[in-house]
Biopython code that builds the backbone (N, CA, C, O; Angstrom):
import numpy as np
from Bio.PDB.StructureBuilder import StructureBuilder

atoms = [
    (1, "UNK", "N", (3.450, -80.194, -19.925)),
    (1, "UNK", "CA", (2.114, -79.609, -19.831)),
    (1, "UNK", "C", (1.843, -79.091, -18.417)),
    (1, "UNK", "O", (0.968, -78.225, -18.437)),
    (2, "UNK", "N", (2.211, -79.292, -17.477)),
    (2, "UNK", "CA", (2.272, -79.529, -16.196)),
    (2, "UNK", "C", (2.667, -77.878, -15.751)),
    (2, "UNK", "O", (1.990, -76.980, -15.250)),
    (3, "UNK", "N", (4.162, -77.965, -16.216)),
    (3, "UNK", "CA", (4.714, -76.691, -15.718)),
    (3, "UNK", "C", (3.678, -75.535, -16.499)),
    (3, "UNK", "O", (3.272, -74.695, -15.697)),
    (4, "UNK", "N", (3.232, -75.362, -17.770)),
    (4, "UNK", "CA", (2.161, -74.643, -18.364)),
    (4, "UNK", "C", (0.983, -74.493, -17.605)),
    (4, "UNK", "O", (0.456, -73.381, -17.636)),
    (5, "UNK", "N", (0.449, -75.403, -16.915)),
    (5, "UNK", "CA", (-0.610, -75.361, -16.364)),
    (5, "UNK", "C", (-0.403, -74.611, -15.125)),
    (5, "UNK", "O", (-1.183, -73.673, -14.958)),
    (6, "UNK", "N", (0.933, -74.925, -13.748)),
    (6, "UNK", "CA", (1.331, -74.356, -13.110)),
    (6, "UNK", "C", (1.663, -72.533, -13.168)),
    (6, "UNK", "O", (1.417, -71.689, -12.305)),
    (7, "UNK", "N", (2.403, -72.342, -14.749)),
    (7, "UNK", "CA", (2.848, -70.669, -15.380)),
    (7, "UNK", "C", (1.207, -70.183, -15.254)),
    (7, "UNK", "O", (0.971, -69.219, -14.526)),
    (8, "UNK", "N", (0.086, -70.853, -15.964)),
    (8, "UNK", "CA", (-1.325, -70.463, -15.854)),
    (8, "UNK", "C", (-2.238, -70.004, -14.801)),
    (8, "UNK", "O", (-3.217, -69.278, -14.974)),
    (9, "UNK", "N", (-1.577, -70.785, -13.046)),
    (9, "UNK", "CA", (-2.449, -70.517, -12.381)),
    (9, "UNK", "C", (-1.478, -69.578, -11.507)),
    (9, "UNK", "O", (-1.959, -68.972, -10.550)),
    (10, "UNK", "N", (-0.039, -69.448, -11.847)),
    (10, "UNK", "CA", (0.531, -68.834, -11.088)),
    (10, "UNK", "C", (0.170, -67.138, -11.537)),
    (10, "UNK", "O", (0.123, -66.143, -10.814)),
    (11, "UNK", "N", (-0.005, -67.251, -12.705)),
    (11, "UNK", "CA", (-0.547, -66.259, -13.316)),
    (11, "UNK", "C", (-1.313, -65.334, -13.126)),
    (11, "UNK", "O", (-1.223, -64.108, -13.059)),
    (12, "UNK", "N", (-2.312, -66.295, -13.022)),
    (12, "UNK", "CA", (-3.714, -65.617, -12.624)),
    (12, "UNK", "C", (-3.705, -65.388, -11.113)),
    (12, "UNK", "O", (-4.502, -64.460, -10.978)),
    (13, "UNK", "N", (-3.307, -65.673, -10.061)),
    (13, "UNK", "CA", (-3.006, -65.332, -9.073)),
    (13, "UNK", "C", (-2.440, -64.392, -9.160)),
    (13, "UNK", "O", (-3.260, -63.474, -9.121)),
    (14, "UNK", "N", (-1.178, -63.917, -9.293)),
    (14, "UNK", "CA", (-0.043, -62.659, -9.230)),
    (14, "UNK", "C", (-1.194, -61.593, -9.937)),
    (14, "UNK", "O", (-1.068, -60.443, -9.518)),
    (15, "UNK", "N", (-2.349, -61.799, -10.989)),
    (15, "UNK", "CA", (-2.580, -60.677, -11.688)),
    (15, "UNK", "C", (-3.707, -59.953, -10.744)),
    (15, "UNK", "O", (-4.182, -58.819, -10.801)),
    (16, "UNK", "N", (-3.968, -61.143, -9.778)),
    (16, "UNK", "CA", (-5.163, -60.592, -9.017)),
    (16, "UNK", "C", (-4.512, -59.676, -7.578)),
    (16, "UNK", "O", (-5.050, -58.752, -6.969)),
    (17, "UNK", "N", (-3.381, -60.231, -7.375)),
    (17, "UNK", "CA", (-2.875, -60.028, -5.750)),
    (17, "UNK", "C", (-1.698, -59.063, -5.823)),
    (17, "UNK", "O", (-1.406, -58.582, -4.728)),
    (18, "UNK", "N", (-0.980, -58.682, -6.815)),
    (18, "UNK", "CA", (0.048, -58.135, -6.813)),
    (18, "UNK", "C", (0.048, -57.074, -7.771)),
    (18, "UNK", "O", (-0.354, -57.128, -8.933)),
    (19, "UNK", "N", (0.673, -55.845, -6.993)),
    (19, "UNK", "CA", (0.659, -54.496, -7.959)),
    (19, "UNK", "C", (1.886, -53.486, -7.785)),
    (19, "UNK", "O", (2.865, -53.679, -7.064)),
    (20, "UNK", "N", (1.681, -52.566, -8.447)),
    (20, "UNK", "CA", (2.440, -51.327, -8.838)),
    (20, "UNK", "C", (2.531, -50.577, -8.040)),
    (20, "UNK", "O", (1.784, -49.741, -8.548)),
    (21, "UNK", "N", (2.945, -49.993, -6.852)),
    (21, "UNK", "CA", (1.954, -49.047, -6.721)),
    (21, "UNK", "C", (2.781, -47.699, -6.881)),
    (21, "UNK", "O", (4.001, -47.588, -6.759)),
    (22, "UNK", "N", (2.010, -46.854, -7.135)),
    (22, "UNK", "CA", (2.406, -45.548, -7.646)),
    (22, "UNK", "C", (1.491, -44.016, -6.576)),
    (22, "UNK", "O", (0.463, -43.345, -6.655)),
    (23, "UNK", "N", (2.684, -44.141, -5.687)),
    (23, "UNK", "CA", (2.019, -42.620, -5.346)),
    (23, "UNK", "C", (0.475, -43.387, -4.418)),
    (23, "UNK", "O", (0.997, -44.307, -3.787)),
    (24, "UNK", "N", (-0.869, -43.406, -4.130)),
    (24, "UNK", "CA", (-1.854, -43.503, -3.807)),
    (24, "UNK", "C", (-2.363, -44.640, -4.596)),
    (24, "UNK", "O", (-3.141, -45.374, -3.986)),
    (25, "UNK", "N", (-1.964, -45.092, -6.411)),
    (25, "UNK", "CA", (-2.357, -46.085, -6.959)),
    (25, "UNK", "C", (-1.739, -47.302, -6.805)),
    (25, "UNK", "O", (-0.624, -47.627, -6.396)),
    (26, "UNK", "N", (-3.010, -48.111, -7.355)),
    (26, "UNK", "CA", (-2.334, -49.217, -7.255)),
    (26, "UNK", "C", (-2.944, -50.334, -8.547)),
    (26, "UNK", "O", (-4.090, -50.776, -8.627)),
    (27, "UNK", "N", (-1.804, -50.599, -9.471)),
    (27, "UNK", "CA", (-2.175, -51.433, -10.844)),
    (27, "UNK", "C", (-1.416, -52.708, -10.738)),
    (27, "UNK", "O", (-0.225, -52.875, -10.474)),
    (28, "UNK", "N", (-2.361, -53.583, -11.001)),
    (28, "UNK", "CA", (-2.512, -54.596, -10.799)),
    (28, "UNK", "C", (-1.593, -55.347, -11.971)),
    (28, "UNK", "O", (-1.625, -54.881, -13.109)),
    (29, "UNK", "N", (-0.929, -56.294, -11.733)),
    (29, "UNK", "CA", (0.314, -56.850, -12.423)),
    (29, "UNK", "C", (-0.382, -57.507, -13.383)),
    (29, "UNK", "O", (0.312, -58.302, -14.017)),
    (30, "UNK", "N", (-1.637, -57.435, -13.737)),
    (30, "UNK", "CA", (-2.510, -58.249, -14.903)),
    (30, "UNK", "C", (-2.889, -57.604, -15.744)),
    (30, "UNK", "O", (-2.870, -57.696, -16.972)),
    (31, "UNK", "N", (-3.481, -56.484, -14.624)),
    (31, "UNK", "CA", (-3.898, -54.780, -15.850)),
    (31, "UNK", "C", (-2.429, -54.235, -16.599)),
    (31, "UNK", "O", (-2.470, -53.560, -17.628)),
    (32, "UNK", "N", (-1.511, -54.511, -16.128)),
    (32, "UNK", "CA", (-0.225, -54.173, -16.528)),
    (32, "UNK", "C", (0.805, -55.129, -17.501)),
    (32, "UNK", "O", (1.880, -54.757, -17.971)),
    (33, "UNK", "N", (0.231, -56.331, -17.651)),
    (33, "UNK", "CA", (0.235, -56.889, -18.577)),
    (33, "UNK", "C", (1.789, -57.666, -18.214)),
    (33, "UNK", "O", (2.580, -57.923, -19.122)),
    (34, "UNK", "N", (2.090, -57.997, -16.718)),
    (34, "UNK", "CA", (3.211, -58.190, -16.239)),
    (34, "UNK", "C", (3.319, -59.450, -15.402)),
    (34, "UNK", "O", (4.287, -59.883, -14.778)),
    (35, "UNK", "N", (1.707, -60.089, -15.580)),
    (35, "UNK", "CA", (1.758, -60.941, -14.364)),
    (35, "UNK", "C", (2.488, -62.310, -14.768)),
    (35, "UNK", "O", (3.104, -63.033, -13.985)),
    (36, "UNK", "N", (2.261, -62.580, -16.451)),
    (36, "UNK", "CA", (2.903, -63.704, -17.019)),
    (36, "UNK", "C", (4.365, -63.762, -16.580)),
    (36, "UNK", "O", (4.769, -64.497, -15.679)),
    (37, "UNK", "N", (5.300, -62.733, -17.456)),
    (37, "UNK", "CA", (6.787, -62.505, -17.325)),
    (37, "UNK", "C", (6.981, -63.107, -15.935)),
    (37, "UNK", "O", (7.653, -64.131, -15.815)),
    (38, "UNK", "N", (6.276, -62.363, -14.609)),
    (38, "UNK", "CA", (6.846, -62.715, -13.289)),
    (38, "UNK", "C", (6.449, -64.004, -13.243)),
    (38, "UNK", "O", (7.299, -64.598, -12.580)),
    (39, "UNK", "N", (5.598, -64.760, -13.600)),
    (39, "UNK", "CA", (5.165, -66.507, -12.881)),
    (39, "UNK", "C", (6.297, -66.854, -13.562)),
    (39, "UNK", "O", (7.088, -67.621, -13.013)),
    (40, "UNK", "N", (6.562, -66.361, -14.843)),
    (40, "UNK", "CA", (7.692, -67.125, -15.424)),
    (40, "UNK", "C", (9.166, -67.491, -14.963)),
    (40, "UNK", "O", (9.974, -68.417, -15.048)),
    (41, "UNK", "N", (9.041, -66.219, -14.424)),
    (41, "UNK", "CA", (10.543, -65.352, -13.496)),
    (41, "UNK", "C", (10.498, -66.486, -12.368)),
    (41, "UNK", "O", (11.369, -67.355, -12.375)),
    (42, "UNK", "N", (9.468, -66.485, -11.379)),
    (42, "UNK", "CA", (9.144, -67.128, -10.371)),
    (42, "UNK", "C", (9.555, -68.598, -10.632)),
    (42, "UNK", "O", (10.543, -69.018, -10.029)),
    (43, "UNK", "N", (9.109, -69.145, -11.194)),
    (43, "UNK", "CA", (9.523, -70.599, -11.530)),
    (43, "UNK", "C", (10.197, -71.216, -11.737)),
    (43, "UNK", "O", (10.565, -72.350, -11.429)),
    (44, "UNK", "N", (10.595, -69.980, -12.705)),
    (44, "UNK", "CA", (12.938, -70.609, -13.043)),
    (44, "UNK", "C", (13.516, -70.191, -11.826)),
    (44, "UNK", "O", (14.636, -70.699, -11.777)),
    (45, "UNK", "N", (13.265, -69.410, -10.666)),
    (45, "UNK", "CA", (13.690, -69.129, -9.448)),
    (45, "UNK", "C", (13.570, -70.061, -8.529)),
    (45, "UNK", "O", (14.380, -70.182, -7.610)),
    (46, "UNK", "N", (12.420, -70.902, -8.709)),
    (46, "UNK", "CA", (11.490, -71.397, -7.370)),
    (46, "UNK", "C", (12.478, -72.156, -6.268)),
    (46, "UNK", "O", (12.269, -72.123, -5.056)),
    (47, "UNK", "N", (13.728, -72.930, -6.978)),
    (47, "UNK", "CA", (14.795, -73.400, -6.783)),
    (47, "UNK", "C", (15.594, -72.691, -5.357)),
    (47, "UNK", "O", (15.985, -73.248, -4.331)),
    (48, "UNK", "N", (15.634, -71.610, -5.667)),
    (48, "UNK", "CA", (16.141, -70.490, -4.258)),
    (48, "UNK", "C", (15.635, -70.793, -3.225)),
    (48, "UNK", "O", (16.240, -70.819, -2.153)),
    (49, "UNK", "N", (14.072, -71.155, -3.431)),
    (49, "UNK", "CA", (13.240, -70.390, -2.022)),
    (49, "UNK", "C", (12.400, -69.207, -2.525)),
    (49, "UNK", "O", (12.591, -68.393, -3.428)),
    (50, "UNK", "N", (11.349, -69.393, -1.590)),
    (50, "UNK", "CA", (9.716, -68.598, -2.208)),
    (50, "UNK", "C", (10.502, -67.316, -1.548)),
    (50, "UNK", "O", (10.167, -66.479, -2.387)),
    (51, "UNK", "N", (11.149, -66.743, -0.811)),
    (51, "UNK", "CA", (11.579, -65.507, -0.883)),
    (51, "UNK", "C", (12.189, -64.909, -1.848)),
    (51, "UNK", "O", (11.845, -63.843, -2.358)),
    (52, "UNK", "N", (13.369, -65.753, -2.215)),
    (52, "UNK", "CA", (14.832, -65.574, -2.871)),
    (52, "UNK", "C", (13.978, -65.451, -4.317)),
    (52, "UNK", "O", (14.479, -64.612, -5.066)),
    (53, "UNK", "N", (12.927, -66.045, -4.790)),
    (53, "UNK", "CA", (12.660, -66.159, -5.623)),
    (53, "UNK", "C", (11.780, -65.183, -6.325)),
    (53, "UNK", "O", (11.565, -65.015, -7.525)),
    (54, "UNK", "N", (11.275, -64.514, -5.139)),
    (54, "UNK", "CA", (10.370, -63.360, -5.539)),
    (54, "UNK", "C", (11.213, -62.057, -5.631)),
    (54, "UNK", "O", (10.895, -61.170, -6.423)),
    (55, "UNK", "N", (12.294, -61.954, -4.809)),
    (55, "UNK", "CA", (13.226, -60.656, -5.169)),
    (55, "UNK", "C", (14.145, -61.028, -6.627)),
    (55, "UNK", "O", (14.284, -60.299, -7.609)),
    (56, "UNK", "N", (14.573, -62.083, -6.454)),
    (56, "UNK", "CA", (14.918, -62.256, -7.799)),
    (56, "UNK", "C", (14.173, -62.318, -9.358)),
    (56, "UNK", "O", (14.424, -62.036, -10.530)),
    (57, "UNK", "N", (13.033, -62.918, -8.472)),
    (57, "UNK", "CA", (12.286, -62.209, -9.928)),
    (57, "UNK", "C", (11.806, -60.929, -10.372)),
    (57, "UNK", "O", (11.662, -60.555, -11.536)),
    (58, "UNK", "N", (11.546, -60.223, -9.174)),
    (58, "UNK", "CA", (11.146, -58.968, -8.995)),
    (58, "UNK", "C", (12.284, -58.264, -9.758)),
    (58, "UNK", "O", (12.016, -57.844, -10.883)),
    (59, "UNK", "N", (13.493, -58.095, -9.280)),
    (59, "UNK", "CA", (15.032, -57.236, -9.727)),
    (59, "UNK", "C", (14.880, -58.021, -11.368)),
    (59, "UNK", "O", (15.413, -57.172, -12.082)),
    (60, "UNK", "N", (14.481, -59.058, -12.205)),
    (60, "UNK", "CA", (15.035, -59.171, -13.310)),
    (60, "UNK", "C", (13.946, -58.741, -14.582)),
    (60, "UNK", "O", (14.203, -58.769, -15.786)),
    (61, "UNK", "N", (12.839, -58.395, -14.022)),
    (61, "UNK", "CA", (12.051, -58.075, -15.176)),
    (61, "UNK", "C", (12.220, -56.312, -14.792)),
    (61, "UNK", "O", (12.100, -55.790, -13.683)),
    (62, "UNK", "N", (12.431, -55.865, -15.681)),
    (62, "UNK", "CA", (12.137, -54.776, -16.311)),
    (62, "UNK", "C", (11.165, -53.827, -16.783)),
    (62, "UNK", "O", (10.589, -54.217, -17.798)),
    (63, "UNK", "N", (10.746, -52.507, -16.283)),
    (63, "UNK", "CA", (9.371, -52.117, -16.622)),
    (63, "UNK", "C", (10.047, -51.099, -17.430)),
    (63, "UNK", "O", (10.970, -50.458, -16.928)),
    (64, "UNK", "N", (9.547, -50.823, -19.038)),
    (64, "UNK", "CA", (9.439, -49.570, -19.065)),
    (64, "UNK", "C", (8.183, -48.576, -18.781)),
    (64, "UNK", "O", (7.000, -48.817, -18.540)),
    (65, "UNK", "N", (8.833, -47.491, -18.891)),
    (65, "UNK", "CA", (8.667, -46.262, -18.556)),
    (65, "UNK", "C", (8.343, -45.421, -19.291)),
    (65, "UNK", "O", (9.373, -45.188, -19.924)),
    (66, "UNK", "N", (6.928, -44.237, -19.958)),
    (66, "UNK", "CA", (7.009, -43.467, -20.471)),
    (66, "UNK", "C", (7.102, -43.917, -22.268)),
    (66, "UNK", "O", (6.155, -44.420, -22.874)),
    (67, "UNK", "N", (8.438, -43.601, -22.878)),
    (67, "UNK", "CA", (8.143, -44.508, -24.075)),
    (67, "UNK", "C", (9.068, -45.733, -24.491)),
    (67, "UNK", "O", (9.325, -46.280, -25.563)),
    (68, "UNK", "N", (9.550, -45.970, -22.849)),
    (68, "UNK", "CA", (10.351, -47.441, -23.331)),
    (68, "UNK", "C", (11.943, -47.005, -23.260)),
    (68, "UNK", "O", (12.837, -47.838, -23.413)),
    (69, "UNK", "N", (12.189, -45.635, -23.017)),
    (69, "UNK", "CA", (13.560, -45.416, -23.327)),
    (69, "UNK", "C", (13.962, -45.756, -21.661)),
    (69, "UNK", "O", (15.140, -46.018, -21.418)),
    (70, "UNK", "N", (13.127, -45.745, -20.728)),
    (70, "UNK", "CA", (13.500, -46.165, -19.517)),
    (70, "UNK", "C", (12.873, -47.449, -18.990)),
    (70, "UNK", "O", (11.741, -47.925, -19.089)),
    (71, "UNK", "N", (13.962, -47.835, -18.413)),
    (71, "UNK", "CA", (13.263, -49.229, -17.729)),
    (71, "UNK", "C", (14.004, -49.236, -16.173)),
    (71, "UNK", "O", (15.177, -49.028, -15.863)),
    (72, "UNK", "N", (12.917, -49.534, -15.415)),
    (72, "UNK", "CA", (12.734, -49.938, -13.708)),
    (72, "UNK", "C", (12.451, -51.087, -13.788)),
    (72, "UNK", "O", (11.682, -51.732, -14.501)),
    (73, "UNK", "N", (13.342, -51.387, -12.751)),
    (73, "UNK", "CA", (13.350, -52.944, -11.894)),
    (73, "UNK", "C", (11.479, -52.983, -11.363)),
    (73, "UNK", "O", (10.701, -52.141, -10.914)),
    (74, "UNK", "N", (11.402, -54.214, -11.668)),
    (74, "UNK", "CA", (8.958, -54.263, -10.986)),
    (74, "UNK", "C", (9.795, -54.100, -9.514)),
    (74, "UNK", "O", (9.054, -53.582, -8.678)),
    (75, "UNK", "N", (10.641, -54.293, -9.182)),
    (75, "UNK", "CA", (11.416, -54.846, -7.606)),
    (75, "UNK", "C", (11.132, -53.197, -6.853)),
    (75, "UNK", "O", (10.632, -53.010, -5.743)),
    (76, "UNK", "N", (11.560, -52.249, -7.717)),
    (76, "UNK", "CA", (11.341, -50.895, -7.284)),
    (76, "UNK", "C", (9.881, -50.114, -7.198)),
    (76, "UNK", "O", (9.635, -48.966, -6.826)),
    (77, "UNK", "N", (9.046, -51.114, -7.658)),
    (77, "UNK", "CA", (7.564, -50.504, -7.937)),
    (77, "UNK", "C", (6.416, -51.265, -7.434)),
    (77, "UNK", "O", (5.255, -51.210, -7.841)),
    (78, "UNK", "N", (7.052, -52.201, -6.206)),
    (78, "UNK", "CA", (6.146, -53.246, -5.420)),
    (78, "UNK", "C", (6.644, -52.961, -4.003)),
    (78, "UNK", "O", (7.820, -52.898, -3.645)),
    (79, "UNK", "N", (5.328, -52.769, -3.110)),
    (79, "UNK", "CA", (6.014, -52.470, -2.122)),
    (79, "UNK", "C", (6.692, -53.603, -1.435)),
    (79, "UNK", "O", (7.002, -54.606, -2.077)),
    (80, "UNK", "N", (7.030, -53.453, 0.322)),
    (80, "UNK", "CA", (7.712, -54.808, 0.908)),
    (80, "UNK", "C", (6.505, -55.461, 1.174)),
    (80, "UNK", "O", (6.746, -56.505, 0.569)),
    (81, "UNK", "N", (5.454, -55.607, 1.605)),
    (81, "UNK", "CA", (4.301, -56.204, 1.807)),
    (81, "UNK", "C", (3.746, -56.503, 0.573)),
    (81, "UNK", "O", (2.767, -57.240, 0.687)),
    (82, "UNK", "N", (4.130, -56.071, -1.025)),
    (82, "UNK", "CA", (3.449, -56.924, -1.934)),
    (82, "UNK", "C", (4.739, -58.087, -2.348)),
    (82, "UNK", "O", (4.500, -59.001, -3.137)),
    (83, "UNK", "N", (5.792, -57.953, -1.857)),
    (83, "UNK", "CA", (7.342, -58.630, -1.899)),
    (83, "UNK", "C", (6.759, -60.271, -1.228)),
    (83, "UNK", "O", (6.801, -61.409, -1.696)),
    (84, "UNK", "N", (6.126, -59.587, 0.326)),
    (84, "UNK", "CA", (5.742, -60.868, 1.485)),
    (84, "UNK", "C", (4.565, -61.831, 0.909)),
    (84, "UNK", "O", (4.240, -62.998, 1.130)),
    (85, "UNK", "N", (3.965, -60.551, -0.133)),
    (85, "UNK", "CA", (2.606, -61.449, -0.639)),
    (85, "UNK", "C", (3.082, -62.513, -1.661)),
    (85, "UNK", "O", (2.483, -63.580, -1.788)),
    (86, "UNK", "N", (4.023, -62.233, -2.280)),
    (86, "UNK", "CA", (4.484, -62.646, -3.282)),
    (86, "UNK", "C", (5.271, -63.963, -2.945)),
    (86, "UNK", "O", (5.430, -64.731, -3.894)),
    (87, "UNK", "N", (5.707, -64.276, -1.913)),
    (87, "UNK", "CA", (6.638, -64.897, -1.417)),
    (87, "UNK", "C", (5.581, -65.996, -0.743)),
    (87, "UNK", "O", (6.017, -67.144, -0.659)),
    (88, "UNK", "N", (4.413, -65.782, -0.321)),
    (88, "UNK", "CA", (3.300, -66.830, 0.196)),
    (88, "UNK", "C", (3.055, -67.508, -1.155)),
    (88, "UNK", "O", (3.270, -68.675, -1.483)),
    (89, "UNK", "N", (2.453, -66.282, -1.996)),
    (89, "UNK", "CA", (1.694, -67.296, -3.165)),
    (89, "UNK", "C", (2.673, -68.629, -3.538)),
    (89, "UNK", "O", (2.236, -69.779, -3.505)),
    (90, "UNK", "N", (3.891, -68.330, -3.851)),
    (90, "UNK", "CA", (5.314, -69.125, -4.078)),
    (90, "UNK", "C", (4.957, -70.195, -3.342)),
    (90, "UNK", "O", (4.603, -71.255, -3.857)),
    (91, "UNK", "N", (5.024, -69.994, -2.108)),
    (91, "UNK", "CA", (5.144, -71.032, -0.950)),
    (91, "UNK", "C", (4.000, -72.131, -1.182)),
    (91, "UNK", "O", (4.104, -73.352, -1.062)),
    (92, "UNK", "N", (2.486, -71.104, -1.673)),
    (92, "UNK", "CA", (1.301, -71.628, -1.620)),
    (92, "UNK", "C", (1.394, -72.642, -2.452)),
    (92, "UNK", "O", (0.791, -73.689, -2.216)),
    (93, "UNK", "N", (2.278, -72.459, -3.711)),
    (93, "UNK", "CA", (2.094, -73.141, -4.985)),
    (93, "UNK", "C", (3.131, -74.556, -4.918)),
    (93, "UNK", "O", (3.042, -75.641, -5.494)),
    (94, "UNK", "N", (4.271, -73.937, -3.816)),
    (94, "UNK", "CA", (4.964, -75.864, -3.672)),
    (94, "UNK", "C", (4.409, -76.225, -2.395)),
    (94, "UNK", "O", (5.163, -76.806, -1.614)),
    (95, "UNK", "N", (3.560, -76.053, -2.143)),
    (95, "UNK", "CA", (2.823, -76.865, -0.780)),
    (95, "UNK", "C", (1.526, -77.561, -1.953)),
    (95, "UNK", "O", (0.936, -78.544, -1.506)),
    (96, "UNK", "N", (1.129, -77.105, -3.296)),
    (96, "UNK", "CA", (0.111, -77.711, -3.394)),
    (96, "UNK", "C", (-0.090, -78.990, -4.373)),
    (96, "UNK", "O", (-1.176, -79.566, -4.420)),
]
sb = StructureBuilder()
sb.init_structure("model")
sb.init_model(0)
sb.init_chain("A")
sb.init_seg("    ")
for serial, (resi, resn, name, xyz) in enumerate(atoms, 1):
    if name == "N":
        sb.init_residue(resn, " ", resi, " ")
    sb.init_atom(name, np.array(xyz, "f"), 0.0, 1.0, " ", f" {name:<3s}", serial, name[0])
structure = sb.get_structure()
């Protein structure tokens, strides 16, 4: 129940703090319906290190594209400063 509760708040964090960004935009990994997959990603990682764990989760989920016939790494569609953000929350969450 524990780790569920942890996937829940890691969740809701990433959906608020972490995004897409595209060109001038910027969509939010919750509006995008992506923030679950990554806490998930994150957690089976956490093991690495709050860095190791955010590029690795970043490179293994998959976005498609358009109508799905393409898929991008989220790793290619976050900048390095939403990478660093990503890598605190991590940190935030085994310090707490």
């Amino acid at each position: 129940m524990e780790n569920q509760i942890l996937i829940s708040d890691l969740e809701n964090i990433i959906s608020e703090k972490i995004f897409i960004k595209i060109e001038k935009w910027n969509l939010y990994l919750g509006d995008a319906g992506l923030a679950r997959n990554l806490a998930i990603e994150c957690i089976s990682n956490i093991n690495q290190g709050p860095l190791e764990a955010a590029k690795i989760s970043l490179n293994s989920i998959k976005v498609k594209v358009g109508d799905g016939d393409e898929k991008i790494p989220l790793s290619s569609l976050v900048t390095h400063s939403q990478i660093y953000e990503l890598e605190e929350i991590l940190q935030n969450s085994l310090d707490n």
